[in-house]
C-alpha positions in Angstrom: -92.0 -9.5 -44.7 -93.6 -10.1 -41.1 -92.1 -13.2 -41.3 -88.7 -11.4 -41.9 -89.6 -9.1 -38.6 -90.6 -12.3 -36.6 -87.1 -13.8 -37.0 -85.4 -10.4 -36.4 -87.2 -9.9 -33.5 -86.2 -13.6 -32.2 -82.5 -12.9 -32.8 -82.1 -9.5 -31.3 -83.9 -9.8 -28.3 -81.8 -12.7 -26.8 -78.2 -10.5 -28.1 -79.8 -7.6 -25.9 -80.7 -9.8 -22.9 -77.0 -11.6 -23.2 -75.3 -8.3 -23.4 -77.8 -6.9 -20.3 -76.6 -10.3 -18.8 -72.8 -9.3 -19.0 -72.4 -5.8 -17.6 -74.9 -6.7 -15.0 -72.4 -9.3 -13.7 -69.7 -6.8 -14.0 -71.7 -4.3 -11.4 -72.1 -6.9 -9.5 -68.7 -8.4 -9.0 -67.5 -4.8 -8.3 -70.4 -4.1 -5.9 -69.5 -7.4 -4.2 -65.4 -7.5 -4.2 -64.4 -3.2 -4.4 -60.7 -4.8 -3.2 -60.0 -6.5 -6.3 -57.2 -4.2 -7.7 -56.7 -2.6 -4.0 -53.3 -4.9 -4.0 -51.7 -3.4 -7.0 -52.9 0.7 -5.4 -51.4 -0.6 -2.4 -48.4 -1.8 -4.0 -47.7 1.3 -5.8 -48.2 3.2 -3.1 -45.8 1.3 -0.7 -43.2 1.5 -3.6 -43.7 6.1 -4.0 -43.1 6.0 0.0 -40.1 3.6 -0.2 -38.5 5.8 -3.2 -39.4 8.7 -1.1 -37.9 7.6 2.1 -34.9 6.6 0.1 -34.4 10.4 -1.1 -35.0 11.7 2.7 -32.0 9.0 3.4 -29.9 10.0 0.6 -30.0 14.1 1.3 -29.6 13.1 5.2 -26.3 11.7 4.2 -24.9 14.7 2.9 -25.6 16.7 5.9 -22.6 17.2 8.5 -23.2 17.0 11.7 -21.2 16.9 14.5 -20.5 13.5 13.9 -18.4 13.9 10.9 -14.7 13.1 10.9 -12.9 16.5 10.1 -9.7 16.0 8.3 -7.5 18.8 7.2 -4.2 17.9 4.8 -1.2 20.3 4.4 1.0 20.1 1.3 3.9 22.7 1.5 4.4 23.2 -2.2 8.3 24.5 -1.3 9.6 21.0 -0.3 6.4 18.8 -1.0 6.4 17.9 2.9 2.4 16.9 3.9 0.9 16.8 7.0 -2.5 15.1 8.2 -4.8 16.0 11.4 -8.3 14.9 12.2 -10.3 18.2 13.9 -13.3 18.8 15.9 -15.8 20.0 13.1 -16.4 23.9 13.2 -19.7 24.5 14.6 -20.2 26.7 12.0 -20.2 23.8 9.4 -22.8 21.8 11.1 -26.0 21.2 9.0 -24.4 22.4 5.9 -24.5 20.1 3.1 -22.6 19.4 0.0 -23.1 23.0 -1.9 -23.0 25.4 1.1 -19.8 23.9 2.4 -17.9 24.5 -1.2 -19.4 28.2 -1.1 -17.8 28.6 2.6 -14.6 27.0 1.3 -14.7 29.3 -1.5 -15.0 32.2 0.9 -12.2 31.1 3.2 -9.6 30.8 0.4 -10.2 34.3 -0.2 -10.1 35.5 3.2 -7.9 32.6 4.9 -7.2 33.2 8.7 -4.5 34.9 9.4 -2.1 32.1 10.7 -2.7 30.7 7.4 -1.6 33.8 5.4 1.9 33.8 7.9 2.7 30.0 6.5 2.2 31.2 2.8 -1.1 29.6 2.0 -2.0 29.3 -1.8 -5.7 27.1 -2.0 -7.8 25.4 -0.6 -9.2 21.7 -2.0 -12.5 19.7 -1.0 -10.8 16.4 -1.3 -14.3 13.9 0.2 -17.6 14.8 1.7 -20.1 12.8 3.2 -21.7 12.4 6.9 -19.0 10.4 8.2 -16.1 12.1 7.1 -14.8 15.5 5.4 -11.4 15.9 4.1 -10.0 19.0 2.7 -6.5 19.8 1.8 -4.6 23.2 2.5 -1.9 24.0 -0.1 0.6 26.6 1.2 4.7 27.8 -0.4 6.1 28.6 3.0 9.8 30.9 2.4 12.4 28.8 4.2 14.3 31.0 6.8 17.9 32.2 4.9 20.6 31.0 6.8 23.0 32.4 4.2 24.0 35.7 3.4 26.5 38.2 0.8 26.8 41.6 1.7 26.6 44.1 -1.4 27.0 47.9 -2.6 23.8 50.2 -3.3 24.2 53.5 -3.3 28.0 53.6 -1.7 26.1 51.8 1.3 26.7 48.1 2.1 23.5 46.0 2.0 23.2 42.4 2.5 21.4 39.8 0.2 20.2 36.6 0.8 21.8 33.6 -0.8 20.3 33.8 -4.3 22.2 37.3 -4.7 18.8 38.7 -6.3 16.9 39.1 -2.9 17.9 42.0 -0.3 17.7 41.2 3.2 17.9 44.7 4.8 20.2 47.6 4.8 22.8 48.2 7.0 23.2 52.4 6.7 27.2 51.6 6.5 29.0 54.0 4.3 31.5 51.7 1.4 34.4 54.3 2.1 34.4 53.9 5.7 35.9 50.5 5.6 39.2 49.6 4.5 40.0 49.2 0.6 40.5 45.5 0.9 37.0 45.1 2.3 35.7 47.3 0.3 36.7 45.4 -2.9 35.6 42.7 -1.5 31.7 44.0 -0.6 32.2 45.2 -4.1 32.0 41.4 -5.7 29.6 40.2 -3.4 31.0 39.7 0.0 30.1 36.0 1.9 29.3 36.4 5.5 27.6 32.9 6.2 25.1 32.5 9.1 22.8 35.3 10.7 25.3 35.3 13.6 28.4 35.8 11.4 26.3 39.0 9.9 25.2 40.6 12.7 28.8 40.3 14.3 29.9 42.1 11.1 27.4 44.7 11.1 28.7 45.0 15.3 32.0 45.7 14.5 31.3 48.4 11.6 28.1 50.0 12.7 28.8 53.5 13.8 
């Protein structure tokens, strides 16, 4: 039996001093070299302010400034005809980015400026948007200028219509049964006058 505790003794102890041995080194090589995985922290680190400067970048470029190529497109929906100008940017667009200049687009197409509502505008579309260069597109259905004209009966009065018949141009306060039969008869099936000047030499000649 103590000859079973000398040899136990005799393994142990060397197993205990080799393990001692080991982590002892281990202290010591990171007493001695603390830099050894600094490379890889620095590495990582390098690569979280790269991605981060890379997002700064990326939001800077959807920022307009005044800078920023402002183009605005016409397309009159009446006869297709388009139009293209390049603008100074509104200062009140500067520093706006992507979102906030859809919501101010979405306000001026309700409330469009004033010249805009003469030329029939419709919409408004946000066709590109980026630093360099904002493009939008106006869609208006301007009402061509008659240059035809019929005059008619309502109310034993002659009015005139435009060419389609179906829209009235004005009134012209002339009574039917002061003109002569013939011309009444032919007011009656929808008179042609032709241009503005031929009407308002008609409406010269018969006006009271």
């Amino acid at each position: 039996m103590r000859l079973w505790k000398k040899i136990s003794i005799f393994l142990i102890y060397p197993l205990l001093m080799l393990a001692a041995g080991f982590l002892a080194s281990i202290k010591l090589q990171d007493f001695f070299y603390p830099s050894r995985e600094q490379p890889q922290i620095i590495q990582e680190e390098t690569a979280a302010q790269e991605q981060g400067s890379l997002e700064a970048a990326e939001l800077g470029g959807l920022i307009i400034t005044c800078d920023t190529r402002f183009v605005v497109k016409s397309l009159d929906l009446a006869d297709s005809s388009r139009t293209e100008e390049e603008l100074p940017i509104p200062e009140q667009y500067i520093d706006m980015d992507r979102e906030a200049f859809l919501s101010a687009m979405d306000s001026y197409e309700t409330a469009p400026s004033l010249n805009d509502l003469n030329k029939g505008f419709l919409s408004l579309d946000v066709q590109r948007f980026s630093a360099d260069e904002v493009v939008i597109q106006k869609n208006y259905e301007s009402k061509k200028k008659c240059t035809e004209f019929y005059l008619a009966v309502e109310n034993n009065y002659v009015v005139v219509y435009e060419s389609d018949k179906k829209t009235k141009y004005m009134s012209t306060g002339i009574p039917l049964q002061s003109l002569s039969a013939e011309l009444a008869g032919e007011i009656l099936r929808f008179k042609y006058v032709g241009s503005e000047a031929e009407l308002y030499n008609f409406l010269e000649s018969y006006s009271s």
